[in-house]
C-alpha positions in Angstrom: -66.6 -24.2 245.5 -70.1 -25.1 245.4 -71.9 -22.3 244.1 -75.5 -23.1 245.6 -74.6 -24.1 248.8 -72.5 -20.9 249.2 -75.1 -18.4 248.6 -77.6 -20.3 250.5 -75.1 -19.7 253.4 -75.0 -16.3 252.5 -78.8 -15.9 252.4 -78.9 -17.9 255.7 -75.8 -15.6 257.8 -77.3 -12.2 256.7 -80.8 -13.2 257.3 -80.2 -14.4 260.8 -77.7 -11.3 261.1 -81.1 -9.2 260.5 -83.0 -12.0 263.0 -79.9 -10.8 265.6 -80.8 -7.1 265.1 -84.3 -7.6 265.9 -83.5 -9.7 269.4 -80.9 -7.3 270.1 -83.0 -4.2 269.8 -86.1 -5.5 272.6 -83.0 -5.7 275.5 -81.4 -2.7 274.9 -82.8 0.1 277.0 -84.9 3.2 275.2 -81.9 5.1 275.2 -80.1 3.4 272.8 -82.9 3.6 270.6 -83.2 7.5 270.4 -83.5 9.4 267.4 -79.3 10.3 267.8 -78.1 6.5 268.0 -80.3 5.6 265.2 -78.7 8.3 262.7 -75.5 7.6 263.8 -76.1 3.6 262.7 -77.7 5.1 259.8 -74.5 6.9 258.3 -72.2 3.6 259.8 -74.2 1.1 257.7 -74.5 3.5 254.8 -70.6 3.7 254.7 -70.6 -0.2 254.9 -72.9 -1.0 252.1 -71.3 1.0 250.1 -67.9 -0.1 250.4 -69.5 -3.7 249.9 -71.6 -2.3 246.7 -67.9 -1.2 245.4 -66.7 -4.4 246.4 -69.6 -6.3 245.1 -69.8 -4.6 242.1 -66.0 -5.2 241.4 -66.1 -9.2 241.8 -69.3 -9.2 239.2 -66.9 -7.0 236.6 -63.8 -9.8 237.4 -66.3 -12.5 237.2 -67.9 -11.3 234.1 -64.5 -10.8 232.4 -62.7 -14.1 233.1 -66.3 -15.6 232.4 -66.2 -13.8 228.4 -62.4 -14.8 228.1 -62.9 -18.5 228.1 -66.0 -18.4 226.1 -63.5 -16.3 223.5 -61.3 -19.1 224.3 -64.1 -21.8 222.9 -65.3 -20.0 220.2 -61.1 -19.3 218.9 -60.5 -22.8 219.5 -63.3 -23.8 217.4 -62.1 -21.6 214.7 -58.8 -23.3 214.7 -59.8 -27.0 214.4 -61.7 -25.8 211.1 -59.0 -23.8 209.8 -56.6 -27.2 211.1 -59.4 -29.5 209.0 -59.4 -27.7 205.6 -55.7 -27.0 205.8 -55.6 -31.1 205.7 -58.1 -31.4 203.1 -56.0 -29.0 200.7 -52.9 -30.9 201.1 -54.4 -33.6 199.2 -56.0 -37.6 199.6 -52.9 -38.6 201.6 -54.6 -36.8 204.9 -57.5 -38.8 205.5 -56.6 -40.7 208.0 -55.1 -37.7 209.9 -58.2 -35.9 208.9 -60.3 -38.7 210.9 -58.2 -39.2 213.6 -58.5 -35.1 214.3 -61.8 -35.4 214.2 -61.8 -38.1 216.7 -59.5 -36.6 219.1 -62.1 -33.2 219.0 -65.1 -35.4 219.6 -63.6 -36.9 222.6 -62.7 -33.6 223.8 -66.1 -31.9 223.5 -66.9 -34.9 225.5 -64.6 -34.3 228.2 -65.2 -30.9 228.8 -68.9 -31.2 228.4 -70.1 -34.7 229.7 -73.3 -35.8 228.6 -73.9 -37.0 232.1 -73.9 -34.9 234.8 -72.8 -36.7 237.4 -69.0 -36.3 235.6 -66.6 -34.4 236.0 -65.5 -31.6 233.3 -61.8 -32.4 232.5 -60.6 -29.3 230.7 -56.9 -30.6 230.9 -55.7 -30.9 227.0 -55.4 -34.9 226.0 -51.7 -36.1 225.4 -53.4 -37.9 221.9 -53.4 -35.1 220.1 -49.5 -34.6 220.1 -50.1 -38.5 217.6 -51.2 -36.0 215.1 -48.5 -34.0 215.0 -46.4 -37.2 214.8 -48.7 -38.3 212.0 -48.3 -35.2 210.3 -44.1 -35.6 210.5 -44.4 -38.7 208.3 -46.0 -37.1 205.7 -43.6 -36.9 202.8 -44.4 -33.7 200.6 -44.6 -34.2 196.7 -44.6 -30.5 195.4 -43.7 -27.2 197.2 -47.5 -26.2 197.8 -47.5 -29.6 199.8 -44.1 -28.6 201.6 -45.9 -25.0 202.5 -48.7 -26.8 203.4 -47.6 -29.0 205.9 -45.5 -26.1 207.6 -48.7 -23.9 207.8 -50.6 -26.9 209.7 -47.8 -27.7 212.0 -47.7 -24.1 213.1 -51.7 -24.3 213.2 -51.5 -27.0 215.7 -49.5 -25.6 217.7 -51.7 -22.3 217.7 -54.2 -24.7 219.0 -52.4 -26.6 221.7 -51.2 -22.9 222.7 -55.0 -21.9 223.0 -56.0 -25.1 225.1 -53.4 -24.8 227.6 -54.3 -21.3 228.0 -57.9 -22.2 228.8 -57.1 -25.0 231.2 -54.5 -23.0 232.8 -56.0 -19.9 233.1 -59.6 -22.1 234.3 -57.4 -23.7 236.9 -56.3 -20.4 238.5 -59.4 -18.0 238.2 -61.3 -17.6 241.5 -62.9 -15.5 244.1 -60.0 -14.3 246.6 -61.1 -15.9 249.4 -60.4 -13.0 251.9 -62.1 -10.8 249.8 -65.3 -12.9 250.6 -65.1 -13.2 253.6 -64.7 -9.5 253.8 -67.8 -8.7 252.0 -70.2 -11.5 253.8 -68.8 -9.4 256.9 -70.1 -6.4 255.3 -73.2 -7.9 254.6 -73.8 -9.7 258.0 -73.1 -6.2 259.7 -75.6 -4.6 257.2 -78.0 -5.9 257.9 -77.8 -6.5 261.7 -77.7 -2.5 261.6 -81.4 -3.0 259.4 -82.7 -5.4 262.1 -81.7 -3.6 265.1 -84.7 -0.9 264.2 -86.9 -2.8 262.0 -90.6 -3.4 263.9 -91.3 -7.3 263.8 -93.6 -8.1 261.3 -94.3 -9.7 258.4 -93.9 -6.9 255.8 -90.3 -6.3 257.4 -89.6 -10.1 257.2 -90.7 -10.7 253.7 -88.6 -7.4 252.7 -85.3 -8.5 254.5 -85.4 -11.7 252.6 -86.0 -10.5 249.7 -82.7 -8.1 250.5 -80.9 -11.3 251.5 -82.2 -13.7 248.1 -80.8 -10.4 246.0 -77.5 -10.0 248.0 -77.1 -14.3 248.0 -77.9 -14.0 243.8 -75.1 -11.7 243.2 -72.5 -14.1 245.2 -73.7 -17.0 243.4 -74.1 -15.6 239.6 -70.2 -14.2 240.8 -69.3 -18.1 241.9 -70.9 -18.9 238.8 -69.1 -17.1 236.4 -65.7 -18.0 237.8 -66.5 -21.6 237.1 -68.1 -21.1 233.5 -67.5 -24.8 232.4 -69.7 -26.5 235.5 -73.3 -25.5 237.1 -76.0 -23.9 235.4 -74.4 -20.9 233.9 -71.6 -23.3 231.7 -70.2 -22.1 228.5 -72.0 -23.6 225.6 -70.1 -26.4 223.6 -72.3 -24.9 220.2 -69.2 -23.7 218.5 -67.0 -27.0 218.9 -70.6 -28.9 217.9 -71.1 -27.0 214.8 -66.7 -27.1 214.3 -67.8 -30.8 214.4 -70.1 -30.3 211.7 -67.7 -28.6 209.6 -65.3 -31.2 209.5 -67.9 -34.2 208.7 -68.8 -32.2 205.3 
């Protein structure tokens, strides 16, 4: 879902809802203007906005809380691969190949997730070359008991870090805006501020204000958008704790 071209739909329907408002209030006669009718669309749209303020205010905690979990995710899968790396380099000289071909495997991945070019597209599905390290790792013939430990507690490791990329694809896959949900609260929105039209005068102070109202209503929808999709547009995860992971492992 494109993020941009949502909210500037948003912006568009609510400030053409309050355009609607304004046409509809020069044909109604002056008794559907009086001082009764207006207080009685006062209390209707006050009731509306806030069950869309609720509403509104509950996507941007969802939003903001599946956007935190996968940045969690990156920083505890960057934590593993160095954990992973000097596991290998305590087992001893006979990982160095596995060493570099871990390294390799992360780089590629960093790359995947965050292309340098931004015309590609983020693939956050887990490569099947890293399951050759775990081969690799098999043929590794202990000498001593520390080795033996060793090579259990970086099998396990590996795993702990497959676990923590699935998780993250997965649970990137599956995290969205409920789509009836937002349509329910552009609804809101629309009826709003056809209710702020239909006894606004026409002028430029009212039009400037209204879309302002409509660029801050159209910013929360797409920071929400945003935040569901934290590994494309401009609010992205960073990739600085896999980078500096990176870094850890070329020492």
């Amino acid at each position: 879902m494109n993020s941009i071209l949502l909210s500037g739909i948003v912006f568009a329907c609510v400030f053409a809802a309050a355009l609607v408002g304004m046409a509809i209030r020069r044909i109604l006669p002056e008794e559907h203007l009086c001082t009764d009718v207006k207080e009685t669309v006062r209390l209707s749209t006050a009731l509306i906005s806030t069950m869309a303020a609720l509403v509104l205010g509950m996507l941007v905690s969802s939003a903001k809380s599946t956007y935190d979990a996968r940045q969690n995710e990156v920083v505890e899968m960057s934590s593993e691969i160095v954990t992973i790396d000097r596991s290998l380099e305590r087992y001893g000289p006979e990982t160095r190949n596995i060493r570099s071909e871990f390294r390799r495997v992360v780089a590629e991945g960093v790359q995947r997730i965050w292309p340098a070019q931004s015309s590609l597209r983020s693939e956050r599905r887990p490569a099947d070359k890293a399951e050759t390290l775990v081969d690799q790792l098999e043929h590794l013939e202990p000498k001593d008991s520390s080795q033996v430990a060793a090579k259990s507690q970086i099998t396990v490791q590996i795993i702990a870090l497959r676990h923590t990329q699935w998780l993250m694809y997965l649970k990137s896959q599956h995290s969205s805006v409920p789509t009836p949900l937002l349509v329910a609260l552009i609804s809101w929105l629309v009826i709003i501020f056809v209710g702020f039209g239909l006894f606004a005068p026409p002028n430029a102070t009212i039009f400037v204000t209204l879309g302002l109202a409509g660029l801050a209503v159209s910013g929360a929808i797409f920071i929400i958008l945003e935040m569901y999709s934290p590994f494309t547009g401009v609010m992205r995860i960073s990739s600085a704790p896999l980078i500096e992971a990176l870094s850890q492992m070329e020492r």
